[in-house]
DRENVOKE-128376 format. One line per field, with one value per residue: residue in one letter; x, y, z of N, C-alpha, C in turn. Coordinates in pm, 1 decimal, decimal comma, padded with zeros to 6 digits, always signed. Layout:
residu = [A  ...]
n.X = [X  ...]
n.Y = [Y  ...]
n.Z = [Z  ...]
ca.X = [X  ...]
ca.Y = [Y  ...]
ca.Z = [Z  ...]
c.X = [X  ...]
c.Y = [Y  ...]
c.Z = [Z  ...]
//
This chain:
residu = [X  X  X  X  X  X  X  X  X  X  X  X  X  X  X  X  X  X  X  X  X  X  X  X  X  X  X  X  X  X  X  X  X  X  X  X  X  X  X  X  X  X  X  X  X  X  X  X  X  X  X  X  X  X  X  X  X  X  X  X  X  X  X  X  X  X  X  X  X  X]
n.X = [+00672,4  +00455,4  +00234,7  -00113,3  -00268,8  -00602,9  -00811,4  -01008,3  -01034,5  -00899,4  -00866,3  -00808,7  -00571,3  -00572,3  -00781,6  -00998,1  -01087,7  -01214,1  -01006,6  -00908,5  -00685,5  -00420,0  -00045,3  +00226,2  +00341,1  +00560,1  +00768,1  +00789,4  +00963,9  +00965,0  +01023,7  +00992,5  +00868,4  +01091,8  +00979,1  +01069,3  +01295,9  +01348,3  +01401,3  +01125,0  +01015,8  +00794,5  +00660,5  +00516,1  +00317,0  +00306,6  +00066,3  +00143,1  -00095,3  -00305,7  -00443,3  -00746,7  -00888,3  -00907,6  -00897,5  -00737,7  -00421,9  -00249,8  -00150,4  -00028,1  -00063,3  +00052,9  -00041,8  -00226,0  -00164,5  -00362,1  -00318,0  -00055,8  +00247,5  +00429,0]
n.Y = [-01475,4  -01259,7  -01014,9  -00860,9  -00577,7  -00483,8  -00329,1  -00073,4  +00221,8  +00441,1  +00458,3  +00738,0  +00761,7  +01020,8  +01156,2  +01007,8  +01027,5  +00866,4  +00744,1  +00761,0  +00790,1  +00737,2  +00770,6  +00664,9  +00340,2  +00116,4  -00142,6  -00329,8  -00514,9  -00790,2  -01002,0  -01344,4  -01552,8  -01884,3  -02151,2  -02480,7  -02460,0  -02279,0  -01977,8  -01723,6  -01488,4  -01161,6  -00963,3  -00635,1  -00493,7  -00157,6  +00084,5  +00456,4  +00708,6  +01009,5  +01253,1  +01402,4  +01602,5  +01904,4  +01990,8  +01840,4  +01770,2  +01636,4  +01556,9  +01340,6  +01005,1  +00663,1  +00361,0  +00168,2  -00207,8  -00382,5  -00622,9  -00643,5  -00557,5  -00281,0]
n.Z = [-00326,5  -00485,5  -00419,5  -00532,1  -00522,7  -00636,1  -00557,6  -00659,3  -00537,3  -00284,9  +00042,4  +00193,3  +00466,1  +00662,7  +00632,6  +00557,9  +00298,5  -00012,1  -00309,0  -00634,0  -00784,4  -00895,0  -00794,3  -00816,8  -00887,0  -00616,6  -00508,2  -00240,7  -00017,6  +00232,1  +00467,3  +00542,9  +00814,0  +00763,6  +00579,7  +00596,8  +00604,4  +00412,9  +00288,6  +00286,3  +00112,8  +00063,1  -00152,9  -00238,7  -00444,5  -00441,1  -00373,0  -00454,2  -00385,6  -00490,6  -00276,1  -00352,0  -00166,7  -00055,6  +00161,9  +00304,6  +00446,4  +00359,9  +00030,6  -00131,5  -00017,1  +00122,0  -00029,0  +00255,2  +00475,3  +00645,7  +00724,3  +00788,1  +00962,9  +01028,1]
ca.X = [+00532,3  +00374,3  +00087,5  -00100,4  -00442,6  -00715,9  -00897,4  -01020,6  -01028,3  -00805,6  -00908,9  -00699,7  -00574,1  -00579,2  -00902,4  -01063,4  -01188,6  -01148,4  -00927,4  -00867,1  -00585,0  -00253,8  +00071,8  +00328,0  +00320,2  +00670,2  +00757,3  +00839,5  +00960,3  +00959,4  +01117,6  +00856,3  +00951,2  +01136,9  +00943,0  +01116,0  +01435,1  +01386,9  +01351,3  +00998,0  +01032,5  +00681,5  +00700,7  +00401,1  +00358,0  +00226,2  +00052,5  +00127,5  -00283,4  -00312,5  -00538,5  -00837,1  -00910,8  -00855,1  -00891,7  -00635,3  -00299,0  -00159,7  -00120,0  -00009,5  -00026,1  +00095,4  -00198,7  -00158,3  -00228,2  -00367,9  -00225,3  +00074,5  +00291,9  +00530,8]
ca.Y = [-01449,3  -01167,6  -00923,3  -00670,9  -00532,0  -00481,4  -00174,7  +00094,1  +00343,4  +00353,0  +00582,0  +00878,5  +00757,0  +01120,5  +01257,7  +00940,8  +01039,6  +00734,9  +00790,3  +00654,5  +00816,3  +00672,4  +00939,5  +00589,5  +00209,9  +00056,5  -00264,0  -00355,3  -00646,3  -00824,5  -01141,3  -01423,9  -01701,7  -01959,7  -02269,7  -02574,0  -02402,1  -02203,4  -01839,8  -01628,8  -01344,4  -01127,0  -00869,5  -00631,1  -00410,7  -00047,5  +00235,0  +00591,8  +00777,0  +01156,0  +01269,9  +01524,3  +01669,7  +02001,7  +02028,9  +01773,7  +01876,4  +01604,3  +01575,8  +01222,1  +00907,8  +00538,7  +00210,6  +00048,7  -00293,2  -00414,3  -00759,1  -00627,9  -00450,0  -00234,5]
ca.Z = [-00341,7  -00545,3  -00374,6  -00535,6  -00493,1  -00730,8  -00542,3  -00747,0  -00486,6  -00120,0  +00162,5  +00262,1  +00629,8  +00726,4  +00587,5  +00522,4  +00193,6  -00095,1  -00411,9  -00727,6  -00887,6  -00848,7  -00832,6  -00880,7  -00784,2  -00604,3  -00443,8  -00086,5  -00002,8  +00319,4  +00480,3  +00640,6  +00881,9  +00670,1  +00617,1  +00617,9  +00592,0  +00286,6  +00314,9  +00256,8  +00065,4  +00005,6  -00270,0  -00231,8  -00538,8  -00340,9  -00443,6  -00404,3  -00408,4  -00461,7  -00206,8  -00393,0  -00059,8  -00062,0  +00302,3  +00392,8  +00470,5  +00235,4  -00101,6  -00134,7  +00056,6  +00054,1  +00030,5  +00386,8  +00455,7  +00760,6  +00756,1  +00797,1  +01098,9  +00949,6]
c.X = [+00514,6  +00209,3  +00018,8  -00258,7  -00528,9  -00786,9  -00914,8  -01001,6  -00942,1  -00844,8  -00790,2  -00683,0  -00563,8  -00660,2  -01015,0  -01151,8  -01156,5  -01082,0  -00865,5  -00773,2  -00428,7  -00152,8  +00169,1  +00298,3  +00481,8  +00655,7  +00802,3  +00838,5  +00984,5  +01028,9  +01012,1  +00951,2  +00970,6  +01041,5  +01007,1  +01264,7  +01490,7  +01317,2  +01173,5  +01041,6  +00886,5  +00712,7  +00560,0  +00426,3  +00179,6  +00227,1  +00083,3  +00008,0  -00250,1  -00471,9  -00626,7  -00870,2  -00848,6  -00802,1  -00816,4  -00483,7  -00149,7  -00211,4  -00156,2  -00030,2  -00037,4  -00054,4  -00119,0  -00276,4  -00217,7  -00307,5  -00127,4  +00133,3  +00421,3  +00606,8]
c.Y = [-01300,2  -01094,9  -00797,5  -00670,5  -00488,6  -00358,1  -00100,0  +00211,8  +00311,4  +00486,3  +00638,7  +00828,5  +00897,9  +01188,7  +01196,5  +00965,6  +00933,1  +00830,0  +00718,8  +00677,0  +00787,4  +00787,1  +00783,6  +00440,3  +00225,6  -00084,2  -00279,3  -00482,0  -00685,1  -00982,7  -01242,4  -01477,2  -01754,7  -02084,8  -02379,3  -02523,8  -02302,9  -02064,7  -01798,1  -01476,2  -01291,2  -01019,1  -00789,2  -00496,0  -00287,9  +00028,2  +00354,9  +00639,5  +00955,3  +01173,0  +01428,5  +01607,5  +01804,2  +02058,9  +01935,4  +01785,7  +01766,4  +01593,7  +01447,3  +01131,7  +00761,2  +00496,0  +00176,6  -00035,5  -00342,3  -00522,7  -00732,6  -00525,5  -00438,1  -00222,0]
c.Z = [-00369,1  -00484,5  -00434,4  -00533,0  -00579,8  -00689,0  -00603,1  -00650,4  -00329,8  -00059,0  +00167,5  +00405,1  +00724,6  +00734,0  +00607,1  +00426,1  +00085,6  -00194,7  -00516,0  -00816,2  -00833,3  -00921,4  -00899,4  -00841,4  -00745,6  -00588,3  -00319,3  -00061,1  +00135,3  +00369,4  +00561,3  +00724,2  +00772,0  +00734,2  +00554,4  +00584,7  +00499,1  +00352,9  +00205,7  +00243,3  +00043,1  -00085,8  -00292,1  -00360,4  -00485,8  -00429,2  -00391,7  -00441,0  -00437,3  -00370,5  -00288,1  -00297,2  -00061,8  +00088,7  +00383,0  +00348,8  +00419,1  +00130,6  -00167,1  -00008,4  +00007,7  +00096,2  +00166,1  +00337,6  +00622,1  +00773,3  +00799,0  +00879,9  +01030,1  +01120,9]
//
């Protein structure tokens, strides 16, 4: 399974200011419970954001996703 997000803009988790310019995408993939014996793979295709903030003390940061406990 394939995830990717549509958002135009993603908050800064350090500033909380939004942002719509993407520095790169990747992928991260993850392992589920297996159902009925077959493995769960997820495949989430992540953004890297540049943060415009001048006044926050990054640069960059990744999309999080709440669903999910890294």
């Amino acid at each position: 399974m394939t995830v990717a997000f549509n958002c135009k803009e993603v908050t800064c988790p350090f500033c909380d200011r939004p942002s719509s310019r993407i520095h790169f995408t990747y992928n991260r993939t993850f392992q589920d419970l297996p159902i009925q014996g077959n493995k769960v793979f997820i495949i989430i295709c992540n953004r890297k954001m540049f943060c415009d903030n001048s006044d926050c003390k990054h640069t960059t940061f990744a999309e999080r996703f709440d669903f999910m406990y890294y």
